[in-house]
Each structure stands twice: as structure tokens, then as C-alpha cells.
N, CA, C and O of each residue as an XYZ file, in Angstrom:
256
protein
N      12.984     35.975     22.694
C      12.699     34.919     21.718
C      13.934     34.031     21.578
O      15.066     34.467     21.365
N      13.685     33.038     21.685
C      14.886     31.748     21.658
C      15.196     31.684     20.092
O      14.197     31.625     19.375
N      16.197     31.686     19.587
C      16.635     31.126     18.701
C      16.827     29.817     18.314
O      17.491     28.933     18.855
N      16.055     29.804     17.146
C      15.059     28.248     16.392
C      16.518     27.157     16.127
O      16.469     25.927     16.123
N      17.764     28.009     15.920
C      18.686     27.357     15.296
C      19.348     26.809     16.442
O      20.222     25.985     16.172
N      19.117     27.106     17.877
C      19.843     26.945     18.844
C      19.337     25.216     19.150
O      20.044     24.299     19.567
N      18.097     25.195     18.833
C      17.422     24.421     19.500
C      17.616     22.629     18.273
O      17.505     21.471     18.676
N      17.902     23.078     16.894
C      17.821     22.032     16.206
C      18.957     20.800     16.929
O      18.674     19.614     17.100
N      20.063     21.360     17.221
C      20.920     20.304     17.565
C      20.558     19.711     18.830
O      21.006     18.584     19.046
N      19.836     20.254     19.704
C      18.948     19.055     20.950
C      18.279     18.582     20.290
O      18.477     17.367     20.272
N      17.471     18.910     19.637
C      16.232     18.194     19.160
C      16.939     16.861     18.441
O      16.315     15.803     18.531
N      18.328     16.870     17.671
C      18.896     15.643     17.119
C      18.817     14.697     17.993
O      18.228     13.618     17.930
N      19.748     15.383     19.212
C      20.339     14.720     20.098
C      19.300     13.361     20.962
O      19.495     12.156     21.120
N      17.989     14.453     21.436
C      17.315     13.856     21.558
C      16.521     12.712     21.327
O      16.010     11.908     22.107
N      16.524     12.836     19.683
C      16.176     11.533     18.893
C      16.800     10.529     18.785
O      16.243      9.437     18.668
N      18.265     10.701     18.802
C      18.869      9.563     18.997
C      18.700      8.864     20.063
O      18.400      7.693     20.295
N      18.964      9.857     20.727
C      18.212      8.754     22.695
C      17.054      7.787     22.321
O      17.178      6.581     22.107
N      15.890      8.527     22.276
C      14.855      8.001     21.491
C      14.912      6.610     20.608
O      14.443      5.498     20.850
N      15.495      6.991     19.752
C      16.061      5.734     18.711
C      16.607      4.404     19.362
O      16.460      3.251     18.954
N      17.303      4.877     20.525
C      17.835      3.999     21.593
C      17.022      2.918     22.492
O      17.403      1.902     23.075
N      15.897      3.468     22.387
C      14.907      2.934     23.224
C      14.059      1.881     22.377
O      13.572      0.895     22.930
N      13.887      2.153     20.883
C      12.972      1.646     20.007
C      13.443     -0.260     20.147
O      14.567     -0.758     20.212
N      11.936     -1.006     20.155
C      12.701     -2.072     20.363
C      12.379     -2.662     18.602
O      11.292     -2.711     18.025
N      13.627     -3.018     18.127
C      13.202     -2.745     16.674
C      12.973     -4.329     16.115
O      13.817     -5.115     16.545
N      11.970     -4.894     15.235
C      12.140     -6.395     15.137
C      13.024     -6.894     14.047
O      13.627     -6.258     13.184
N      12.953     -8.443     14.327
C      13.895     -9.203     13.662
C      13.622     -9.173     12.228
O      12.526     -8.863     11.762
N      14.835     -9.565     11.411
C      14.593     -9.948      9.993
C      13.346    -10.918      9.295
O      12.627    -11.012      8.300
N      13.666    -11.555     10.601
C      12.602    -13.210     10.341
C      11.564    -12.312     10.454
O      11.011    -12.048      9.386
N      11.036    -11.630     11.689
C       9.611    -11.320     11.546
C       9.205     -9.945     11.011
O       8.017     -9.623     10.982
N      10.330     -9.006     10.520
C       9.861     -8.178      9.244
C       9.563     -8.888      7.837
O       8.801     -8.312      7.060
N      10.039     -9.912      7.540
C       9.833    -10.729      6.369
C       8.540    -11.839      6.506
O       8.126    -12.270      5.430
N       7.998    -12.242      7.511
C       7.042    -12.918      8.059
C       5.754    -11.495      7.606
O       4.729    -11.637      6.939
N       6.100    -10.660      8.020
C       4.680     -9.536      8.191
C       4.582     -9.255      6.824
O       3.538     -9.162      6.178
N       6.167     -9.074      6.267
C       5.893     -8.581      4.974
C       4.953     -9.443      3.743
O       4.424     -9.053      2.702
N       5.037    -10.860      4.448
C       4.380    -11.885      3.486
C       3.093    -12.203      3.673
O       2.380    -12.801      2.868
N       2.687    -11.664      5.110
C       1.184    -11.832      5.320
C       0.564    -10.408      4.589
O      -0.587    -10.427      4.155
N       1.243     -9.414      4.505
C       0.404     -8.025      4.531
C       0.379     -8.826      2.544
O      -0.675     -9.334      2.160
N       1.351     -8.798      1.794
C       1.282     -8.989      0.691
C       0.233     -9.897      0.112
O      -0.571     -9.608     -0.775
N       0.394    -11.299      0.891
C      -0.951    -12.596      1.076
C      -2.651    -11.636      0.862
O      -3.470    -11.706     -0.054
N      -2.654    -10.861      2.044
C      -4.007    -10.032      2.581
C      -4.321     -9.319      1.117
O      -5.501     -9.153      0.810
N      -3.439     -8.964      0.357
C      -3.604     -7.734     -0.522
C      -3.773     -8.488     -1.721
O      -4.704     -8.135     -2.445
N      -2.945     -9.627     -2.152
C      -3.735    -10.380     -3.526
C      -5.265    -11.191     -2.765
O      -6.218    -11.413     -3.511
N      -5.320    -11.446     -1.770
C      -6.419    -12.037     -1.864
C      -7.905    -10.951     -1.888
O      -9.040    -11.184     -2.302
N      -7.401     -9.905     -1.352
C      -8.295     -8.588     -0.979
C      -8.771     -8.177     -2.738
O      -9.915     -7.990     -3.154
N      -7.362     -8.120     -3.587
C      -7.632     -7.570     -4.671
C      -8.235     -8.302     -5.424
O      -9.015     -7.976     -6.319
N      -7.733     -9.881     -4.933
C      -8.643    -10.893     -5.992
C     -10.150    -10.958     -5.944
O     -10.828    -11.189     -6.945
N     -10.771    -10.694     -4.442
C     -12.214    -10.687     -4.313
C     -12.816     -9.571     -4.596
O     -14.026     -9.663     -4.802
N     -12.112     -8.063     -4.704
C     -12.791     -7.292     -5.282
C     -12.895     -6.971     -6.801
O     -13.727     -6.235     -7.333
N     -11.767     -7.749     -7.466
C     -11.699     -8.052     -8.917
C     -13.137     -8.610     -8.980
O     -14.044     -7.884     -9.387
N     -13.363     -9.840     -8.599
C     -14.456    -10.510     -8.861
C     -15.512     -9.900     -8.633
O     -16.404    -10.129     -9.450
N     -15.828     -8.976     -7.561
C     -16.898     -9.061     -7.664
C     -17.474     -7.483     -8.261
O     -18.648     -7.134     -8.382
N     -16.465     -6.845     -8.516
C     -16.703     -5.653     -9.432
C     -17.060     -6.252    -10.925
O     -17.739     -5.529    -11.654
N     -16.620     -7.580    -11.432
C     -16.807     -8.441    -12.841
C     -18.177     -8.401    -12.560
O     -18.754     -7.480    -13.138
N     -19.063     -9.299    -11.665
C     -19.870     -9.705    -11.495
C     -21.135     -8.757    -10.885
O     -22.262     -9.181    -10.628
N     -20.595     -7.185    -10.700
C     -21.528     -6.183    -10.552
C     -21.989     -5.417    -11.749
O     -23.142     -5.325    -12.173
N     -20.910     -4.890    -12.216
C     -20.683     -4.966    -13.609
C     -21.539     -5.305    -14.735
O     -22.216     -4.504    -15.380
N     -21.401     -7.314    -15.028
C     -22.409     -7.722    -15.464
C     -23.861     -7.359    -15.176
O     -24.697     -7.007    -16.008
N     -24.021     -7.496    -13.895
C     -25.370     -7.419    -13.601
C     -25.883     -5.939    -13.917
O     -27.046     -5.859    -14.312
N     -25.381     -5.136    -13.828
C     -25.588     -3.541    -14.628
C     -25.844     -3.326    -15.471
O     -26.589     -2.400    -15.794
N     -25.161     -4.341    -16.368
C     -25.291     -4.682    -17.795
C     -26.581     -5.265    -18.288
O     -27.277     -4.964    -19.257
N     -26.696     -6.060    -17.483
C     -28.238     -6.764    -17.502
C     -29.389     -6.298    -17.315
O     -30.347     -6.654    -18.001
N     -29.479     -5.341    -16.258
C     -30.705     -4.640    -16.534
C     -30.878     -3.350    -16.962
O     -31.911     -2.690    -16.855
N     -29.498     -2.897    -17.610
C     -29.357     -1.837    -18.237
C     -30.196     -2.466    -19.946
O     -30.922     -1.727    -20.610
N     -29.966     -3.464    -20.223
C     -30.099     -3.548    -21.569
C     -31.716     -3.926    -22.225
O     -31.884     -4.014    -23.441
């Protein structure tokens, strides 16, 4: 049986290699994505605001 502890410090090592390879993006277009994903999410939340109001009502309506 190999010893688990032998093996953690390749496994670092390894990742860093790894890490090496990652092609990582720019400021501009982490801040670009970050403003579309945010955009997607008020407009997502704004149309399901509405139309949970407007289901809602209508529940109301033939509930009564």
C-alpha cells in the first residue's frame, strides 16, 4: 500500500504545471462577462417578478 502522504506533494506539483497551461482571460473581458451575466439576471428577475404579479392576480380572480 502506497502511502497517501507520499503522494500529496506530486499531486501539488502537478497542479501547478497544470495552472501553467490555463489560458486565463483579460480584465477587460472578465469585466465585460461580468456585466452581461449581471444584465441577464435583472432582466431574468424583472420578467419573472412580473409575471408571478400577474399570475398571482389571476388566482386571485378566480379564487374569489
Amino acid at each position: 500500500m502506497v502511502n497517501i502522504f507520499a503522494k500529496v506533494p506530486v499531486f501539488f506539483r502537478e497542479v501547478r504545471v497544470e495552472l501553467t497551461k490555463v489560458s486565463w482571460t483579460s480584465r477587460k473581458e472578465l469585466i465585460g462577462a461580468t456585466g452581461i451575466v449581471l444584465f441577464a439576471t435583472a432582466i431574468l428577475t424583472a420578467y419573472i417578478g412580473v409575471l408571478d404579479f400577474v399570475l398571482s392576480k389571476a388566482v386571485s380572480l378566480v379564487l374569489k
